[in-house]
N, C-alpha and C positions, 0 to 999 in steps of 0.2 A: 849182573843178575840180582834182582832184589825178589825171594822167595816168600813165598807167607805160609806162616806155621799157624793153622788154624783156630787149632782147640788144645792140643797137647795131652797131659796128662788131667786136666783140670776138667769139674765139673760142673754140677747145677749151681754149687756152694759161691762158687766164684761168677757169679753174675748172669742174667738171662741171655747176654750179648756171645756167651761164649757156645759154638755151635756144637750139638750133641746128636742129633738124628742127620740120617741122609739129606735127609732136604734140607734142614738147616744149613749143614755144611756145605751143600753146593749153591745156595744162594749166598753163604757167606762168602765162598770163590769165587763166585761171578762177578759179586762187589770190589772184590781186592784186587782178582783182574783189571778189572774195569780202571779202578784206580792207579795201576801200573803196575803188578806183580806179572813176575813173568814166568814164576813154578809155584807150585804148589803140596806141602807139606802137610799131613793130616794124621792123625789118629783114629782109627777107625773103631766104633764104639756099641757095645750091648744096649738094647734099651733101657737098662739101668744105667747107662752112664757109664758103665767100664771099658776101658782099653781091652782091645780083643786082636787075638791074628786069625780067628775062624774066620774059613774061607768064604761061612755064607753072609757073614760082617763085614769082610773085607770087599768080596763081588759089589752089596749093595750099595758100602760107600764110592768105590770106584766108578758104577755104574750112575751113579746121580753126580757124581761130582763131574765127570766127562760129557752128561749131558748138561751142560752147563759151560765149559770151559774146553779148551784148545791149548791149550798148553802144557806143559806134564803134571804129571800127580804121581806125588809121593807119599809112602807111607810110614809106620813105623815098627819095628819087630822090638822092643824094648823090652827085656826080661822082666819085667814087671807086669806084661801083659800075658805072660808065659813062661815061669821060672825056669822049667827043667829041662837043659838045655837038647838033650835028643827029642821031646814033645815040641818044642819050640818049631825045630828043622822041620819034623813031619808036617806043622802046620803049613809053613812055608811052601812045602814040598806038595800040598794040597791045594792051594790057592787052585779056583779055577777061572780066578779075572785077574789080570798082572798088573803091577804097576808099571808107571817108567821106569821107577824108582824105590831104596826103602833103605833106611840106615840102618848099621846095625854100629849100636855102642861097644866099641874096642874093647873096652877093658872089663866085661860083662862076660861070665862061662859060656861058654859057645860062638865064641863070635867069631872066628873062621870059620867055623861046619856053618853058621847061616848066610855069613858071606859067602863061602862055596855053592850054597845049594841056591842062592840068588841068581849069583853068576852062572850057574847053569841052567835055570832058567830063562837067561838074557834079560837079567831084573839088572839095571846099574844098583851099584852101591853105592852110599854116602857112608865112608870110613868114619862112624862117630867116634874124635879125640877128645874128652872131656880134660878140661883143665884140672890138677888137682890129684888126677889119675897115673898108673901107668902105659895109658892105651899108647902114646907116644912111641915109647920102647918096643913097646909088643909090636906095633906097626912096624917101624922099621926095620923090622925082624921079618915080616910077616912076606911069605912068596904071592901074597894075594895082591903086596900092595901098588901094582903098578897096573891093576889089574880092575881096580874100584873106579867108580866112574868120577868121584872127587871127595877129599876128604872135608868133614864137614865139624870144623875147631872149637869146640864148643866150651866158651870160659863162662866158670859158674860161681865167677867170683861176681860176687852183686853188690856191691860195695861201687858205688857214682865215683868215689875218689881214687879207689884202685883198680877198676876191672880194665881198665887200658892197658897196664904194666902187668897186668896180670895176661893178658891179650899176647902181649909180645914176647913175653916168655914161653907162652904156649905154642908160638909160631916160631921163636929160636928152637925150641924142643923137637918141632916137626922139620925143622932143616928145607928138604928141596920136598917132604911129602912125598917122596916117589914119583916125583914126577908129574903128579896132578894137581886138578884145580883143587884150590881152598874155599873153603864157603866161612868166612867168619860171622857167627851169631854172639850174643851175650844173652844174660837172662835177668830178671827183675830191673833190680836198680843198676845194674851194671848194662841192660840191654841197648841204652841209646851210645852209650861211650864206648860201649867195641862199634855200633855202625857206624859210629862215627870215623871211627879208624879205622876199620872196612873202606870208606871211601874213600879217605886220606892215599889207601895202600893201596886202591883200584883192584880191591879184592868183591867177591860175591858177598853179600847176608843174606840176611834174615830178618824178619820180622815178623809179631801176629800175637793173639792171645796167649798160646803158650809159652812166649817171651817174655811177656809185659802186660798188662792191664791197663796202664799210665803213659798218657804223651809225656812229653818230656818236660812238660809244665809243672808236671806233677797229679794232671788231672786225669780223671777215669775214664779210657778208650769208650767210645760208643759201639765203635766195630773192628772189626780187621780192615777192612777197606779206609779206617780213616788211620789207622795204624800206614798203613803203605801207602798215603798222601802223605804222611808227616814223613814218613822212614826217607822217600824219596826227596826233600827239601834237606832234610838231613844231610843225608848220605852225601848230597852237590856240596856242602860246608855253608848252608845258609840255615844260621839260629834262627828259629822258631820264635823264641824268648824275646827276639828286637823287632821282628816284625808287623 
């Protein structure tokens, strides 16, 4: 599975390519689709640009992105979009359009009560484990975790030279995961070298704007759709670079 992460946290600042309204973002799905993404990862956004979990934010992303694409759509609950973690749940708890899916970051206050109130909604989870962090620990601990629909290993080491060794230490730490799938992504300059070793391990990623900006050239993405043409020539072990 090669997933594409939209837009992420990022906004107007970071380039007109990166999508921010409903329609943007589901004409940026339909291209990434199109191109061979096979889920869909998004942040759903205020018309100013901010990360939001209000349900009537989240309805209209999901409902433009769906008409648009056939295959899942996911979200994001990130404490950044909602600090306090009992306001966090009740948003959750309010959604009146669901996703497939919606991460919730491990090692963030509340991250069982939203993976709870997910899971009772029949939302799968993506166990976000950020490198770096404790989520690791705290998952293997967690009764939730056999319970998530796949954990999603998230190394935020962005270093080209180290984020691979930083990858497999994050994936030694997760041991068996509980049992589920792993979804490994990278971010910045560390993003092409974990896909890379994502593919190597015939693990799931990731790819899209709020990964990366930059193919692997070093030049400035146009779209997500040309993100997950590159991601998927990657991903097979075939350099870009010699082609």
């Amino acid at each position: 599975m090669v997933q594409v992460c939209l837009n992420g946290a990022r906004g107007s600042a970071d380039g007109v390519m990166v999508p921010l309204s409903p329609g943007a973002m589901a004409r940026s799905a339909a291209e990434a689709v199109a191109a061979g993404a096979t889920d869909v990862h998004v942040h759903p956004k205020t018309p100013c640009g901010q990360d939001s979990l209000s349900p009537r934010v989240v309805a209209a992303t999901l409902e433009a992105v769906r008409a648009r694409v056939s295959v899942p759509v996911g979200v994001t609950t990130g404490a950044w979009a909602e600090p306090d973690p009992l306001a966090r749940v009740a948003r959750i708890r309010s959604w009146t359009v669901l996703p497939e899916h919606a991460s919730v970051n491990w090692h963030e206050p509340g991250a069982e009560e939203a993976a709870a109130a997910l899971i009772d909604l029949g939302v799968g989870v993506e166990a976000g484990i950020w490198s770096g962090t404790d989520a690791a620990a705290r998952f293997a601990r967690s009764p939730l975790g056999p319970k998530v629909l796949r954990v999603l290993a998230e190394v935020t080491d962005t270093s080209p030279d180290t984020a691979e060794d930083s990858a497999r230490a994050l994936l030694d730490e997760l041991g068996s995961a509980s049992g589920r799938p792993v979804l490994l992504p990278g971010e910045d300059g560390g993003a092409w070298p974990v896909l890379r070793l994502a593919g190597r391990l015939g693990l799931a990623t990731r790819v899209g704007l709020e990964d990366t900006l930059l193919l692997p050239t070093g030049e400035r993405a146009v779209s997500n759709a040309q993100l997950v043409a590159e991601a998927l020539i990657q991903y097979a072990g075939r350099d870009a670079t010699r082609r």
